[in-house]
N, CA, C and O of each residue as an XYZ file, in Angstrom:
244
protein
N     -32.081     42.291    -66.820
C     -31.492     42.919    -67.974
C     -30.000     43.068    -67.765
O     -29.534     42.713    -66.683
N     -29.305     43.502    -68.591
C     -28.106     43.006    -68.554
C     -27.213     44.634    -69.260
O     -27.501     45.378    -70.197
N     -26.383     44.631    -68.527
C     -26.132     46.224    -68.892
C     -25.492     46.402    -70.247
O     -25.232     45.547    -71.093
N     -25.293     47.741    -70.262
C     -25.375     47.516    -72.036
C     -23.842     47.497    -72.469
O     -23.098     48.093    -71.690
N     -23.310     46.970    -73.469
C     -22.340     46.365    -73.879
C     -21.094     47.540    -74.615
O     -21.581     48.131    -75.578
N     -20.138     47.800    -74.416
C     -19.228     48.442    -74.830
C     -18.598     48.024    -76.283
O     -18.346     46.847    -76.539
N     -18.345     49.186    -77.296
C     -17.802     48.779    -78.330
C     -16.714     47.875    -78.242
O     -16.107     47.480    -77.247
N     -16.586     47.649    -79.270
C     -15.543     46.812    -79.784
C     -14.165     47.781    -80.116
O     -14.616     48.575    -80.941
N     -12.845     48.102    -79.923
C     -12.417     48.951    -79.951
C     -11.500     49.113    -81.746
O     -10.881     48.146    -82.189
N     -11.575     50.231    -82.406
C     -10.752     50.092    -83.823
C     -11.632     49.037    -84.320
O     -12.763     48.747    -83.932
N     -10.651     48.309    -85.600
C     -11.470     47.800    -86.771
C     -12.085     46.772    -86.092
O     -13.081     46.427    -86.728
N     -11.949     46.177    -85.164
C     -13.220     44.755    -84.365
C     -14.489     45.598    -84.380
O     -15.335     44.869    -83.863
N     -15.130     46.900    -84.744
C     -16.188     47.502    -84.311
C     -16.963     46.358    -85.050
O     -17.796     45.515    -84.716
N     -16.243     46.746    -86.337
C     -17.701     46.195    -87.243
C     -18.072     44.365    -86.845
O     -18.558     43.666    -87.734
N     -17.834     43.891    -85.734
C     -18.095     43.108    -85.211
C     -18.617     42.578    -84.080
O     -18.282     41.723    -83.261
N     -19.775     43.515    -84.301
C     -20.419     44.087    -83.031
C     -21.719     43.184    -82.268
O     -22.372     43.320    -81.233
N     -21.686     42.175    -83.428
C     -22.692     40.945    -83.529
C     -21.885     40.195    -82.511
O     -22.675     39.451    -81.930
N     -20.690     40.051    -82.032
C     -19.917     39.509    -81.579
C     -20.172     39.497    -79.995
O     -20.404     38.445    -79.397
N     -20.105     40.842    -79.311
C     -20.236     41.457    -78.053
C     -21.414     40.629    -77.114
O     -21.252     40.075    -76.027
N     -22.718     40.760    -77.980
C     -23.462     39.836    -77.366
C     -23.642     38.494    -76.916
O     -24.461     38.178    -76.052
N     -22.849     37.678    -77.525
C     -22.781     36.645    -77.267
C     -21.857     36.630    -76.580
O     -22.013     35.807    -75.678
N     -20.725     37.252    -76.527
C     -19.862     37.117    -75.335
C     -20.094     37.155    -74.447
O     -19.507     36.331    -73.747
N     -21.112     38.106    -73.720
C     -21.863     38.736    -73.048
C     -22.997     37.838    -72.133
O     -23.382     38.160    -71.009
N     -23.391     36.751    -72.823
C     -24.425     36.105    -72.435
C     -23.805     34.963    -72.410
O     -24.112     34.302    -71.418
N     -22.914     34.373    -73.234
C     -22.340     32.854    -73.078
C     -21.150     32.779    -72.497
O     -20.881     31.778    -71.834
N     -20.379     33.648    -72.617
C     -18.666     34.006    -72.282
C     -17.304     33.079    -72.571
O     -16.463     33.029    -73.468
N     -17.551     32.383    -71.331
C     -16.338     31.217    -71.135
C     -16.938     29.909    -72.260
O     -16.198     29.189    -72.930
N     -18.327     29.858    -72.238
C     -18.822     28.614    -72.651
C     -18.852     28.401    -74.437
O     -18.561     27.470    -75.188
N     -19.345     29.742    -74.615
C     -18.800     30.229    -76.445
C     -17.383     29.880    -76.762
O     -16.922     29.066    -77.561
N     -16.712     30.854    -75.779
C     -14.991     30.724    -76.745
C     -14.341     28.916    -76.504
O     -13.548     28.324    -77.237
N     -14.901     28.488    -75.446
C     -14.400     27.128    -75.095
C     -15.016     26.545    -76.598
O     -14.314     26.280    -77.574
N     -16.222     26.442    -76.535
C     -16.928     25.045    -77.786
C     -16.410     25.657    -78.878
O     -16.033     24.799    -79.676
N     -16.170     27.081    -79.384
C     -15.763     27.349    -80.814
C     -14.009     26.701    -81.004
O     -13.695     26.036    -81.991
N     -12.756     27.133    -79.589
C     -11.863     26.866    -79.562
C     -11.757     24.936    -79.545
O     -10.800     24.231    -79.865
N     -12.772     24.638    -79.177
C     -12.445     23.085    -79.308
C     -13.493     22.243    -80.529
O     -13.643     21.024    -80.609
N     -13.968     23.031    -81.184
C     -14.307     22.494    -82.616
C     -13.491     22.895    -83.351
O     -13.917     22.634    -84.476
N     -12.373     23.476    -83.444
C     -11.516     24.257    -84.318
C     -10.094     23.084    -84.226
O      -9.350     22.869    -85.182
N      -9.975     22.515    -83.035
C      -9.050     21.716    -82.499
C      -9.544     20.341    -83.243
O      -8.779     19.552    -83.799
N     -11.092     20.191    -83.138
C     -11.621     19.134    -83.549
C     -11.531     18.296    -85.315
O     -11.721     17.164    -85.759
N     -11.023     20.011    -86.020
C     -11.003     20.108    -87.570
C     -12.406     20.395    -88.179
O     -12.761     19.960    -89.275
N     -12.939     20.937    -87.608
C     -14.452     21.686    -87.976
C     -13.982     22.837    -88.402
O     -13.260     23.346    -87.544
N     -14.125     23.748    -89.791
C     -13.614     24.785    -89.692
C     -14.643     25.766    -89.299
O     -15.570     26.141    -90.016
N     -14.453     26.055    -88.377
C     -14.891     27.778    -87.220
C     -14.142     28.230    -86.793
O     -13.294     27.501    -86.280
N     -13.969     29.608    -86.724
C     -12.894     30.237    -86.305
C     -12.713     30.523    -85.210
O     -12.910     31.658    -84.777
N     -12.107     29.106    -84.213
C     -11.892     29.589    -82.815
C     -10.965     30.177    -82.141
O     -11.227     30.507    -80.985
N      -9.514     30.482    -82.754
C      -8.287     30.883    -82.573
C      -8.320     32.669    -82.727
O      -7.471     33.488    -82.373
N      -9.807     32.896    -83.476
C     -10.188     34.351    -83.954
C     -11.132     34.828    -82.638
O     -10.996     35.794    -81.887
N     -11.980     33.930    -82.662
C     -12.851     34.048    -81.383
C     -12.130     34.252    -80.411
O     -12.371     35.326    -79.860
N     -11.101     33.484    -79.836
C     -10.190     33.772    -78.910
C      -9.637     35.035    -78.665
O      -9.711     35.656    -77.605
N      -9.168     35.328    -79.531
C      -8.128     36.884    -79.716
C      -9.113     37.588    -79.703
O      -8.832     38.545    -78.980
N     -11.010     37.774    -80.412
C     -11.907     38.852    -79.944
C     -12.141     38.974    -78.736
O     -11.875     40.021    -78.145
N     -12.785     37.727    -78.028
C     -12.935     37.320    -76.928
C     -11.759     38.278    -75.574
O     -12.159     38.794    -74.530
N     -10.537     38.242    -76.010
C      -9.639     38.966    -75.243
C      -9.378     40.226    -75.114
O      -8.929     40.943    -74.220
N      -9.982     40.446    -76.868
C      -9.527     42.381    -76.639
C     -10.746     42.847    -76.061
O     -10.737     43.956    -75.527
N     -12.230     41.891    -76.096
C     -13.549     42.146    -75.387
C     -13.475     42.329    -74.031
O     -13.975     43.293    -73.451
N     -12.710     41.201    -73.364
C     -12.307     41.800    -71.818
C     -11.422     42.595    -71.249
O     -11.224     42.732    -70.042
N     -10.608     43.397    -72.599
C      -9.625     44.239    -72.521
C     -10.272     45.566    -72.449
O      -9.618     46.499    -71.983
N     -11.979     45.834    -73.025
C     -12.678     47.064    -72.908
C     -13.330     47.259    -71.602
O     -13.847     46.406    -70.880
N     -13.206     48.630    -71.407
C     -13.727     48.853    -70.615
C     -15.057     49.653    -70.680
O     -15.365     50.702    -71.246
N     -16.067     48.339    -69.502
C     -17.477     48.104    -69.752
C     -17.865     48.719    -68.397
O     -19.057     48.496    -68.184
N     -17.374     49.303    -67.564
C     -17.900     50.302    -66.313
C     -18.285     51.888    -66.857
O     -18.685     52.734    -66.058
């Protein structure tokens, strides 16, 4: 099991669908979303990125 996940901090809360997958995929999520976005697929990987960062900016201890 996998310990339990820290909010999202300010208005990213309501994006809380988000946390988990960070959580379980990490490096391998923000990489494939950031390089289908590069690819001209529109997904928002440049957004993912910047969540992705303020996600390892919380503190989860």
């Amino acid at each position: 099991m996998s310990a339990p996940t820290a909010p999202l901090p300010g208005t990213l809360a309501g994006l809380a669908g988000l946390a988990p997958l960070l959580d379980h995929y990490g490096y391998l999520a923000v990489a494939l979303l950031v390089l289908l976005d590069n690819c001209g697929i529109p997904v928002p990987g440049q957004t993912a990125l910047v969540l992705a960062s303020v996600y390892a900016g919380t503190d989860t201890e």
